[in-house]
C-alpha positions as CSV (number, residue, x, y, z in Angstrom):
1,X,-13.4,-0.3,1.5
2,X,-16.3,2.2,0.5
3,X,-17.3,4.9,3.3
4,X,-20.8,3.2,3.2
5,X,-18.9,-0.6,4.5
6,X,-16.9,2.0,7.2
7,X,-20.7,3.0,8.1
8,X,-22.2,-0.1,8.3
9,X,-18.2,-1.4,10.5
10,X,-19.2,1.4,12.9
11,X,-22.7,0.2,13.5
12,X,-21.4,-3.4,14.0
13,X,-18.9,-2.2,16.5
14,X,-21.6,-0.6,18.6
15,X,-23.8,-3.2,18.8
16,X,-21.1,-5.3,19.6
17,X,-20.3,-2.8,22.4
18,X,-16.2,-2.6,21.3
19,X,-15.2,0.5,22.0
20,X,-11.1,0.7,20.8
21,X,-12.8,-0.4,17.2
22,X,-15.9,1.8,17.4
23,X,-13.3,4.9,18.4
24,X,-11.0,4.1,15.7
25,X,-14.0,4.3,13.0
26,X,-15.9,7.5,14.2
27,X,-12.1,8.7,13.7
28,X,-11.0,8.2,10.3
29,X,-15.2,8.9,9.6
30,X,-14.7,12.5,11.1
31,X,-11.3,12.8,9.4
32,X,-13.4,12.5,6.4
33,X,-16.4,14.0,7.1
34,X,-14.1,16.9,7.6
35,X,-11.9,16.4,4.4
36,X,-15.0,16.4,2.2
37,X,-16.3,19.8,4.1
38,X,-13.6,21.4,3.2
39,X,-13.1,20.5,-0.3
40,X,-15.9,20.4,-3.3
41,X,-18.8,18.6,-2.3
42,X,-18.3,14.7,-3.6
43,X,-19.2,11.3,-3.0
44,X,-15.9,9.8,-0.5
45,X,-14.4,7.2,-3.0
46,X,-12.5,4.4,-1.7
47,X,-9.3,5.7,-2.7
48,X,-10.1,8.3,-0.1
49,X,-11.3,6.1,2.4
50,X,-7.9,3.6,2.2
51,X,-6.0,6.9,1.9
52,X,-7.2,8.2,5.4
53,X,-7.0,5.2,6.5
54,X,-3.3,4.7,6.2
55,X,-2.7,8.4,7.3
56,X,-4.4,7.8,10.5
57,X,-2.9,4.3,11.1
58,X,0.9,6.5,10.3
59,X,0.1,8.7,12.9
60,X,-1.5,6.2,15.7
61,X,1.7,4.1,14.8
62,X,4.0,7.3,15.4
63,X,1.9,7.5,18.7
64,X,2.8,4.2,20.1
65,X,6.8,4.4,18.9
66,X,6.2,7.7,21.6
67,X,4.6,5.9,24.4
68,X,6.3,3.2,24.5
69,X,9.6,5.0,24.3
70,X,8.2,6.4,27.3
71,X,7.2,3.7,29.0
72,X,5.0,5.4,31.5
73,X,1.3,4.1,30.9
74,X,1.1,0.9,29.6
75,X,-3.1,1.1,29.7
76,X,-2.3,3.3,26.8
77,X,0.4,1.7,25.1
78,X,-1.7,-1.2,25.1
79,X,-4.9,0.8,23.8
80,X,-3.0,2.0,20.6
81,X,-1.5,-1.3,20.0
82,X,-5.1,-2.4,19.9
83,X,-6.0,0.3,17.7
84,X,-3.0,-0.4,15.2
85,X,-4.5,-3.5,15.0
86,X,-8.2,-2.4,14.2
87,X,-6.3,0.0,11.7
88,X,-4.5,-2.6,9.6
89,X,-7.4,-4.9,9.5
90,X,-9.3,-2.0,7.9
91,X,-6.8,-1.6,5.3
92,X,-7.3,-3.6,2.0
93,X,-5.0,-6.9,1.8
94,X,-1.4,-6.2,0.6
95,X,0.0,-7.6,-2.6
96,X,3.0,-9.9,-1.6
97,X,4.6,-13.5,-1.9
98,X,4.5,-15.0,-5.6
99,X,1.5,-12.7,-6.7
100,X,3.9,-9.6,-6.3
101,X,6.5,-11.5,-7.9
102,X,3.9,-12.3,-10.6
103,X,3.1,-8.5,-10.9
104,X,6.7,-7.0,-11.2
105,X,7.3,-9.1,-14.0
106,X,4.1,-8.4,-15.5
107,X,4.9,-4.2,-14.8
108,X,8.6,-4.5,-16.3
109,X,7.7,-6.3,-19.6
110,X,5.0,-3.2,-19.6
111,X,7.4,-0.4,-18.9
112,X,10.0,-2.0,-20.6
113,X,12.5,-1.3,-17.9
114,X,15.9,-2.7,-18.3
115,X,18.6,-1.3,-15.9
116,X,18.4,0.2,-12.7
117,X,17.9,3.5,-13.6
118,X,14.1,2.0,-14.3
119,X,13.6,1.2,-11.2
120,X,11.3,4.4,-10.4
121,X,9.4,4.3,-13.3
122,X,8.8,0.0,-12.3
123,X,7.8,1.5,-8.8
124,X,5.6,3.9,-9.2
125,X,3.3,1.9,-12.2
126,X,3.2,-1.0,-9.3
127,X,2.1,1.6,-7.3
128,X,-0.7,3.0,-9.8
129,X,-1.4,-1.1,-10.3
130,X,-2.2,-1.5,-6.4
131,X,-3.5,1.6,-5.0
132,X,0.2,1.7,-3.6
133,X,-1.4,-1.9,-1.5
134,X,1.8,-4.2,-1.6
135,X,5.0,-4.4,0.3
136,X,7.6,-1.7,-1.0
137,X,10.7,-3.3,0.6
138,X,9.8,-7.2,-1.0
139,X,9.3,-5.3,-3.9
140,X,12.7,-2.9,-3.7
141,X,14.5,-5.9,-3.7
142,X,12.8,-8.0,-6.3
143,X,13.2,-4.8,-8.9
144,X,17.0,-4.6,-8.3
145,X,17.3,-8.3,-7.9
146,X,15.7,-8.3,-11.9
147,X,17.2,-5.2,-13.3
148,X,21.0,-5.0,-14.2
């Protein structure tokens, strides 16, 4: 997602008058507003924009395991569930199923892996291959499952 589609997400959510999504935007567009005022003055790439997304959904996750450890407001609970929601639907679409399956083979006949002790090297070129977008665990276990 580009910082200009986050733009034109916010505007939608006003207009639409939904204020958990509209909050959650102006967030991670602050968060970046911020990160590019501090750093060299650039155009906000996408890698940027999915990376703060995922820090900010990280840290509203880490705020609901709290609360509802807690147990003492469910209003709020239930308003970060609602934002871990608007979070993830943000995020780009996760490689998983047959078309990971398809892309660790692809990434092993590439690195050449052959044991175990590949296994790193086989994670981190998926990683480079998907923006670090697919499901680490499914992916953990497919790798070792393949490697001797």
């Amino acid at each position: 997602m580009t910082y200009e589609d986050l733009h034109t997400q916010m505007v939608a959510a006003m207009k639409a008058k939904d204020k958990v999504r509209l909050g959650v935007i102006r967030l991670v567009l602050g968060e970046l507003k911020n990160a590019a005022a501090r750093g060299a003055a650039h155009d906000i790439t996408e890698e940027e924009v999915t990376a703060q997304i995922k820090r900010t959904l990280k840290q509203t996750n880490e705020t609901l395991e709290m609360s509802e450890k807690a147990a003492n407001n469910p209003e709020r609970t239930e308003n970060l569930r609602e934002q871990v929601a608007v979070l993830e639907g943000l995020l780009p679409a996760q490689v998983s199923g047959d078309e990971l399956v398809a892309l660790i083979e692809r990434v092993i006949a590439e690195v050449g892996a052959e044991s175990k002790k590949d296994m790193g090297r086989v994670m981190g070129a998926l990683n480079k291959a998907t923006n670090g977008n697919f499901d680490k665990p499914a992916a953990a276990k497919e790798i070792g499952a393949r490697l001797a």
